[in-house]
Structure formats: structure tokens, C-alpha cells
N, C-alpha and C positions, 0 to 999 in steps of 0.2 A: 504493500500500500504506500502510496507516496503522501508527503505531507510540506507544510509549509510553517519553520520555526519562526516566530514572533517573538519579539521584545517589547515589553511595556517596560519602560524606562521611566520610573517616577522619579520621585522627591525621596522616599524614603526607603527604596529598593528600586530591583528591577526583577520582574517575571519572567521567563519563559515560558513557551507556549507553544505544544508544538500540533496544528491545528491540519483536517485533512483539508482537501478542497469543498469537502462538503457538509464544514464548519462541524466536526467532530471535535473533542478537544483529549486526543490522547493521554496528553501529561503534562503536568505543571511545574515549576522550579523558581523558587526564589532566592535572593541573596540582598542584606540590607548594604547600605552605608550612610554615612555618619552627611549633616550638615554643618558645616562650620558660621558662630556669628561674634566675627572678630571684632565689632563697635554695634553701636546702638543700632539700630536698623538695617544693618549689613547681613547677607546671608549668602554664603558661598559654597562650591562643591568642587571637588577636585574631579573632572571627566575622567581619568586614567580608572577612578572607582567604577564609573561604571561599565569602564570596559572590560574591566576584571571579571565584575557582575555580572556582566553580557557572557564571557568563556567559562563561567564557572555552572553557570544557569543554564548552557547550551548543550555541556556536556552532562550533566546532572538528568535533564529531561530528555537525553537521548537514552541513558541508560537506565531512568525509569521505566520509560516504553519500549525498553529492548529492541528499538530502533536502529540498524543500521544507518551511515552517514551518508550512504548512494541513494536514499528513500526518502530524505530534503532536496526537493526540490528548487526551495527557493526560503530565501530569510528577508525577513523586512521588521521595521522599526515602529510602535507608538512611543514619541516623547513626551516628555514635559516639554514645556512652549515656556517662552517668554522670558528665557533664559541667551547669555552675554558669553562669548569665548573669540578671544582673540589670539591670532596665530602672527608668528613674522613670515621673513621670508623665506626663510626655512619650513614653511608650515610647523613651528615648533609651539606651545603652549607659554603666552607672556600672560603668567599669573593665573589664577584660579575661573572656574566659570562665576559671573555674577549670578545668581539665582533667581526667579522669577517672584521666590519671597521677599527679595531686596527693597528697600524701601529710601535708599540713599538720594535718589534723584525728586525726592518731594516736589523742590523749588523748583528743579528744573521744570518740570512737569505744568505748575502755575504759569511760571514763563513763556513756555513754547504757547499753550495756548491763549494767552495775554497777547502773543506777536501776533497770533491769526483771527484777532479778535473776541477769543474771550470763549468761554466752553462751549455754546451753542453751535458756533459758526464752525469754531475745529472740529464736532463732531458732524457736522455737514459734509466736510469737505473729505475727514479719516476715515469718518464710519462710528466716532466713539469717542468720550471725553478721554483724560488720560488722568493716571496719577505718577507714584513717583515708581513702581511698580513697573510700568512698563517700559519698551526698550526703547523708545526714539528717548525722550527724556537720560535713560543710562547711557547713551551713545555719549548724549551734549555733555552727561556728569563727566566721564571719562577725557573726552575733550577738553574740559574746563580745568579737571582737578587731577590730571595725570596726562600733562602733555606731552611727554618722553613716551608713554607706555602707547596714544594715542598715533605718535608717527612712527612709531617700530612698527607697527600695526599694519602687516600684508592685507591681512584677510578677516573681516568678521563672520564669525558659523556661530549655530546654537547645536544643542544636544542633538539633536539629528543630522547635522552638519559632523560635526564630531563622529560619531557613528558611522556615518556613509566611508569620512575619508580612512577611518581605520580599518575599516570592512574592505575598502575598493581602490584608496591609493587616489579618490577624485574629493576633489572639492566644488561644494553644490550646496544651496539655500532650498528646499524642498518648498513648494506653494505655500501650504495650509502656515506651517511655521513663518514665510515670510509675511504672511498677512497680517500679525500680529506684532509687526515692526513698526505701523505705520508710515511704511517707505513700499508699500506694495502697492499696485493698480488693480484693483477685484478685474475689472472689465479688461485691461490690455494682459494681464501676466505678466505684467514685467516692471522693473525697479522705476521707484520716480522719482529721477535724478534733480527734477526740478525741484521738489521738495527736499532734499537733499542739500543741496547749494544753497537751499534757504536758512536751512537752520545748522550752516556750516560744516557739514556731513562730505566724507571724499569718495565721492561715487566706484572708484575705483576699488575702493575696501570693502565692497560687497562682490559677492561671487558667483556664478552665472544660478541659476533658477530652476528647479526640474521639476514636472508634476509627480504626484505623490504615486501614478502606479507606474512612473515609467521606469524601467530596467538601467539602477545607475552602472552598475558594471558586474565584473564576475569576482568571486571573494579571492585577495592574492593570498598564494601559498603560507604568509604569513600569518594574517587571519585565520586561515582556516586551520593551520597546526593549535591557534588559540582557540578556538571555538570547540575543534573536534568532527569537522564538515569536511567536505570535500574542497579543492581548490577549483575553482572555477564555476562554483554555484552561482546561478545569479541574485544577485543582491535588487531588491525593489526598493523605492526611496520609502515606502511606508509615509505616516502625516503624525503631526500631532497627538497628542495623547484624546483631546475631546474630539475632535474629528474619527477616529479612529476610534472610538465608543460608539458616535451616533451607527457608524456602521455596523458595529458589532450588536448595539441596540436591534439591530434589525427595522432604524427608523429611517430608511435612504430615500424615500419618496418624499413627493410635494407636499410641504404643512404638516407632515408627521414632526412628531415631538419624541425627545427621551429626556430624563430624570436620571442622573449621576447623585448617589447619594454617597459618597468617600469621603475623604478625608476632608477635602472641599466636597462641594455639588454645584451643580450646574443644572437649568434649564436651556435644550439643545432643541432646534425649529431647523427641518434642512429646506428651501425653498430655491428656484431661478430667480428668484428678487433682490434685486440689492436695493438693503432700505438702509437708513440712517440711521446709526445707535445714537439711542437715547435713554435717561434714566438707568444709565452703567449697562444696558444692552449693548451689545456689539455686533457687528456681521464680519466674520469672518472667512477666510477661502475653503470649502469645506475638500473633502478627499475625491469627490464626484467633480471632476471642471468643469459641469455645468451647471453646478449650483453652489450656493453658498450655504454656509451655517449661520442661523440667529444663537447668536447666546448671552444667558446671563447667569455669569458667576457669582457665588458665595465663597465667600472664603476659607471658611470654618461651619463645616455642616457636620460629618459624621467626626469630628475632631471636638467638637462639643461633649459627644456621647463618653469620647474617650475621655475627656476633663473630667467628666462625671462619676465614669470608674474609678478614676485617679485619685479623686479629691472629696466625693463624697461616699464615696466605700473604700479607699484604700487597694485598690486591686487593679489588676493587671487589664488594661483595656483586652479583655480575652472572650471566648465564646461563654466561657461558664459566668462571666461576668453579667453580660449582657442580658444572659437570661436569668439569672436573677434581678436585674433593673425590668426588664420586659414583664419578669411577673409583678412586682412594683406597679408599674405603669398600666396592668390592665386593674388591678382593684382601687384602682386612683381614680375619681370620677373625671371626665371631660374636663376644662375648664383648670385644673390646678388649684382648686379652692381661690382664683383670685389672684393667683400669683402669675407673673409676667417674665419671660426670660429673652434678653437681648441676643439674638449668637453670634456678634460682629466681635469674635476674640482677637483679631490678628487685619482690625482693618476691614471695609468692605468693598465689593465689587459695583452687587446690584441686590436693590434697586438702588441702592445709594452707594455712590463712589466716593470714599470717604476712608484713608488710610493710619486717621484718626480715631476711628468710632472701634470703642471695645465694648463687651459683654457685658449684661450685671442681672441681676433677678431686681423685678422692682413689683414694691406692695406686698414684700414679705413680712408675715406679718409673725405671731409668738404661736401663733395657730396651725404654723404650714411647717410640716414634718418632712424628714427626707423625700420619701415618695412625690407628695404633691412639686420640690426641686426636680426631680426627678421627669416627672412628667412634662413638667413646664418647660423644661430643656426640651424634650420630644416634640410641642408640641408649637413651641418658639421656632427650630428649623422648618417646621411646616409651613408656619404665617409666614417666614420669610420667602418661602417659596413659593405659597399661594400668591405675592405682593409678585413677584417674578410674572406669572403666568397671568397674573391678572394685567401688569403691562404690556406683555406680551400680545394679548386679547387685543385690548384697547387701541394701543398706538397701532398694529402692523393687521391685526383681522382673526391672526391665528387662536381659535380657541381651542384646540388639543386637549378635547372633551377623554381622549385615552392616552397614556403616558408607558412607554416603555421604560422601566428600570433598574438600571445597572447599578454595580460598586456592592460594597457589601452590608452596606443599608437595606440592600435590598433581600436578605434574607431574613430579618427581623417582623416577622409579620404586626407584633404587634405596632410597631413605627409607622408600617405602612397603610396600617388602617385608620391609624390619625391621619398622615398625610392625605388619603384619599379622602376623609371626612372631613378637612381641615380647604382643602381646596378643589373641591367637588369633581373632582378627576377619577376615570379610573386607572388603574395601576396594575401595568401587565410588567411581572416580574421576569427577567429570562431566562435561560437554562442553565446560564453560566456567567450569572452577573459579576461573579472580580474577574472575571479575566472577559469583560467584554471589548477592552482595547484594545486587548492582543490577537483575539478572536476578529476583531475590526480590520488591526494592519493585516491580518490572513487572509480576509476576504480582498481586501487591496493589492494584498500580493498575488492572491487567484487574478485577479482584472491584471493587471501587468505581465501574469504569464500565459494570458489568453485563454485563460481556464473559464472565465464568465466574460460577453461583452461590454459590461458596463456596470457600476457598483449598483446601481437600484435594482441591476438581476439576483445580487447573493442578499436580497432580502429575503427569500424564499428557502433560506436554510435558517434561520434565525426565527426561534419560534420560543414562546414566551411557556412559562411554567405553568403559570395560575394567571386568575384575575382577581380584583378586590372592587369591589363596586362601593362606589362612598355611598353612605347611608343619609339621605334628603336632609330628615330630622334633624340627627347631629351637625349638619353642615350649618344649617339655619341657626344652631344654639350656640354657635362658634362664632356669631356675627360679630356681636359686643367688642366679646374680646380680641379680635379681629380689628376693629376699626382701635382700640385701645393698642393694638400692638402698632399699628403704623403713624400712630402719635408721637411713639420714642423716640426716632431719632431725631423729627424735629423741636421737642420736650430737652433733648441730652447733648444737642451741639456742641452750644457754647461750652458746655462743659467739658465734651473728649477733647475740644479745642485749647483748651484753659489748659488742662490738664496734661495733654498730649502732645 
């Protein structure tokens, strides 16, 4: 049987996955590594980690699934996005990668969109506000505040850039990832140097473009002595880590929606539209070239759950945890007794962009016991992402009355029965929600080796577990405190602002 290895290349590991064409998922393998945060809002990773992780994961799920290395067909990549690596001329590594948790370019961030008239008009013109989080802002911090390291500086790649060249010996900027630069063209494909020159950027430090299913090269003999593969497999660019979900989502058609419940989450809309992000929405390039992704990120979704473990039971964000909180949380009535919980621990995305805004329980009162905290966490990541879906609704048309989803929120039935009552969706769970990125890049690598025409074809292997149908009644008794949740942030500004 032939198969196709995927990497889901996160923040706090990297998976292997070794998937057939007909989105089976043989075997799985992981390997952590460490974040570094050497000042205050700084957060870095050393790429050599995850290529360790990448050889160590690849041979690990070959010899799970007693896999010979002739029966890979093909490897490809889901990253994390939104991440900084600069190379000289040597293609050699000048310093660490900046991380997409990085928060050092605040100001810049204010700045660039002050030059293009102020956050409306920037996200008219990028597709999306900006904060200090993402990469045009790190470009100018880099420029401004490390000008040596800025003109040694051959070549800028992110985590998938990095990947391809160690994988294939090329250097290449993959679609999905450069559209999150705001130096991409959704519509031409290609770099927009005009923008670029504007905000002092050297066109030349970006590297040629490739779409996510096309075939960057074959793996060189050095690679693949590290992997455990053949020499000359072909390597796919693979996309993004959310790109490469919606897919695995099984959501690749028009107006379909998926729900990422991990460490972040995300609400994911794949469409032929290019609309204008608003209220921390973004459209991004999706893995499909002919459509794009809507999305809006949370920061801190099932990373909540995990503080909860942590801090209000002492215990191991683990399986046996969680269900002990999940039996908590179902004899906890609706509502939390009244209690209110923030989940913007680390900054937020959407609906509010805001790298300022942190977490807190408010209207706690001497009345409300673990469980009712407990709940209120569960039931705080819902409203945030019912306030997601319900802009979504409004501003673009999509109302995504079903929801495929992934991560591993999504095996927590009782969470998902809030979420569905919480924002009147139903919620089709799929067969293999944590590894649906990887399971994503696979189907992406199938379209690149001519295995399926076009990615909206391998929707037809991706097939959901269950369904949760939200319950009318509860939804309607969620109203209150529903319109009470989306009071907070403008209630707590001034405050994260003061404070932070």
C-alpha cells in the first residue's frame, strides 16, 4: 500500500502522519520542543528543532506501521504560519526563528498602519488590521532595531521555507504562508514589491513563490539518510498549519466552515471571495488556488482548558484530567451561577485585535465553587467563538449553520455540547481531529501527485464521526449572558491598556 508522510509542524511539537491517499491514517508520531522567551514579549525557536523532530517522527511512524521507505510516496509539510527566519548568503541561519507568539513589533504595527491611514483603510487595502504579532511589522522591527543582522540578510523563509530547503536543497515562500506576510497579492500570486518599497522592505530578500500542491523537488540523499525515506521522493510544498486543517476538516467547498479547537482555535470559511478583514477576520490564501480562507483566530482556546488543569486542580493538562473537569462541567448548571470568564490569556486575535487584552473571571462571587470556574472557562471559549461566527454571519453572508471540528477539543463531548448550544451550530466532529493538518497536507500532497484533480475532490474521504445538534432552548437561555460576555472587552480596555 502506498502512503503519503505529513508533518504538522506546531508551536509545541511536531507530528507525523503517515496518511494513504484515501485519507487513512496508519500511524502517528510525535516529538516536543522547547520555546524560548529571552525579554518580555519575545518568543523564539531554534528551526534545527524541528528538523530533528521532522527525522525523528518520520522514522518513528515508519516503524510503527511496519512501513517500508519504497511505500512513501510523497512527504509534505502543515506549518505554523506567521513565523520570521532569516538566512545569509550562505543560506546559513542569522539567529533564531522569530515566532508567530512574538509580540516585539507592537509599535511597529501602530505605525505601518498610521502610514496607510489608520486601521480601516490598511485592512482594505491587506485584507486585515495588524498587531505586533505579525510579520510585515517584524520585518520593519528587524530593520529598525538590528540593522547588521537586516543587511546580512540573503533571504527571508518561515517554517515551511525552512522545511522545503532542508528537505530539497531549494529555496521557496509557499502561497498560503506568504499571504500572511502582508507582502502577498491574493489575486496576482505574487510578491508586492510596491508595498514593499513603501515600508522600506528589499524586494530582493524575498524568495521566488510556489503553490502549496506543487512538487518542490525530490528529497536529497541527505535528507533522506535523516528522515529514513528514500532519496529522490518527491517532496510537495504542503501550506500552513490552518489551511491544511480546513482541508483535513473535510471543509474545501464554497461557504463550508470548520472549528479548530487546540491550543489556539480558529473559525475557518473556505470561499472564491476575496473580502476585506474586519473585526481581527482575515482572508487569507487558502491550499485550493482558487479560493481563499476567511479566518478568525483566538489565541488561547483549548490553552484555557489547560490553565484550568494546571491551576485549578493541580494536574497534568492530561486525558484523565479533563475528564474529571468534563464530569464537573456537566453537573454545573448552564450559565456558571453568574460567573463570566475572559479567554484572551496571551492577547487576542478576533473578534478583537488586541495584544493587550488578558483573561480574568468576573462576578465571582463567595458563592461560585470550582466547578461553576470551571464551567465558565468552557463556556467563555464558546461566546468567544459564537462573537467569531456571529461576525462572520453579518459582515460576509456566511452563516455555517454546520461546523466541522478538529484539534483535540474536539473529543471532549461535553465542551462540544456547550459550544453547539452556546452558538446554535451544529458540530460535526471528524474521525481524526488532532491530526486533521496533517491528514490536510496528505490530501494536498495527493492533488500535487495527481492522485485527486483538485483539493475540493478529497472532501469525499473526510467524513465526520458524530453530530451534536444544539438544543433551541439552551441557546435562547445563553442570550443574557451572551450579550454580558461581549460587554468585556469594551468594560476592560482601558484597563489591559493601563496595565499592559
Amino acid at each position: 500500500m502506498e502512503y503519503i508522510l505529513a508533518h504538522d509542524v506546531g508551536t509545541t511539537g511536531t507530528k507525523a502522519v503517515l496518511v494513504s491517499p484515501a485519507g487513512e491514517v496508519a500511524a502517528t508520531a510525535y516529538a516536543p520542543y522547547p520555546t524560548s522567551y529571552p525579554r518580555p514579549l519575545w518568543a523564539e525557536q531554534e528551526p534545527a528543532d524541528w528538523w530533528r523532530a521532522v527525522g525523528q517522527t518520520a522514522r518513528e511512524v515508519l516503524e510503527r506501521a511496519r512501513v517500508p521507505a519504497s511505500s512513501v510516496i510523497g512527504l509534505t509539510f502543515a506549518s505554523q504560519m506567521l513565523d520570521i527566519i532569516a538566512l545569509d548568503a550562505q543560506r546559513e541561519l542569522l539567529g533564531t526563528c522569530i515566532s508567530w507568539l512574538d509580540c516585539r513589533a507592537g509599535e511597529d504595527a501602530r505605525r505601518i498602519m498610521g502610514r496607510l491611514g489608520g486601521p480601516s483603510i490598511f485592512a482594505a487595502l491587506v485584507g486585515g488590521t495588524i498587531t505586533g504579532k505579525d510579520m510585515l511589522p517584524k520585518y520593519v522591527w528587524l530593520k529598525r532595531n538590528a540593522p547588521d543582522m537586516y543587511a546580512r540578510t540573503k533571504i527571508f523563509i518561515d517554517c515551511t521555507g525552512y522545511l522545503l530547503l532542508r528537505a530539497t536543497g531549494r529555496v521557496a515562500f509557499e502561497w498560503t504562508t506568504a499571504s500572511v506576510t502582508g507582502l502577498f497579492g491574493l489575486k496576482s500570486k505574487t510578491w508586492d514589491e510596491g508595498l514593499m518599497r513603501f515600508f522600506g522592505l528589499d524586494p530582493s530578500k524575498f524568495p521566488e513563490l510556489v503553490g502549496s500542491t506543487e512538487v518542490v523537488g525530490n528529497l536529497s540523499s541527505e535528507a533522506a539518510g535523516h528522515l529514513g525515506l528514500l532519496s529522490g521522493t518527491p517532496v510537495i510544498a504542503g501550506a500552513g498549519d490552518a489551511p491544511c486543517a480546513a482541508v483535513g476538516a473535510g471543509a474545501a467547498g464554497e461557504g463550508e466552515g470548520h472549528l479548530c479547537l487546540g491550543t489556539s482555535g480558529f473559525v475557518g470559511v473556505m470561499t472564491h471571495r476575496r473580502v476585506t478583514g474586519r473585526h481581527g477576520l482575515a482572508t487569507i490564501q487558502s491550499a485550493d488556488a482558487e479560493k481563499n480562507l476567511l479566518i478568525g483566530e483566538m489565541e488561547t482556546c483549548g490553552e484555557c482548558l489547560n490553565w484550568g488543569a494546571r491551576e485549578l486542580y493541580g494536574r497534568a493538562a492530561d486525558a484523565e484530567t479533563f475528564a474529571m473537569m468534563d464530569a464537573q462541567v456537566e453537573t454545573t448548571p448552564p450559565g456558571a451561577g453568574g460567573l463570566l470568564f475572559a479567554p484572551w490569556m496571551y492577547g487576542e486575535r478576533c473578534p478583537i485585535g488586541d495584544e493587550r487584552a488578558r483573561a480574568g473571571f468576573v462576578n465571582l462571587g463567595a458563592n461560585h465553587r470550582r466547578s461553576n470556574m470551571t464551567r465558565a472557562i468552557y463556556e467563555g471559549v464558546a461566546f468567544n467563538l459564537r462573537w467569531i461566527l456571529d461576525e462572520v454571519q453579518s459582515l460576509y453572508g456566511f452563516a455555517c449553520p454546520s461546523l466541522r471540528v478538529i484539534g483535540g477539543g474536539a473529543k471532549g463531548r461535553p465542551w462540544l455540547r456547550i459550544i453547539a448550544d452556546i452558538t446554535g451550530r451544529r458540530l460535526e466532529p471528524t474521525q481524526h481531529p488532532q491530526e486533521a493538518a496533517a491528514v490536510g497536507a496528505a490530501m494536498v500532497g495527493a492533488v500535487g501527485l495527481g492522485l485527486y484533480p483538485n483539493i475540493e475532490a478529497t472532501r469525499q474521504v473526510i467524513q465526520p464521526s458524530e453530530m451534536v445538534t444544539p438544543d433551541a432552548e439552551q441557546h435562547d437561555a445563553y442570550a443574557r449572558a451572551y450579550r454580558a460576555f461581549k460587554s468585556l472587552y469594551p468594560s476592560l480596555r482601558g484597563l489591559f491598556h493601563t496595565m499592559n
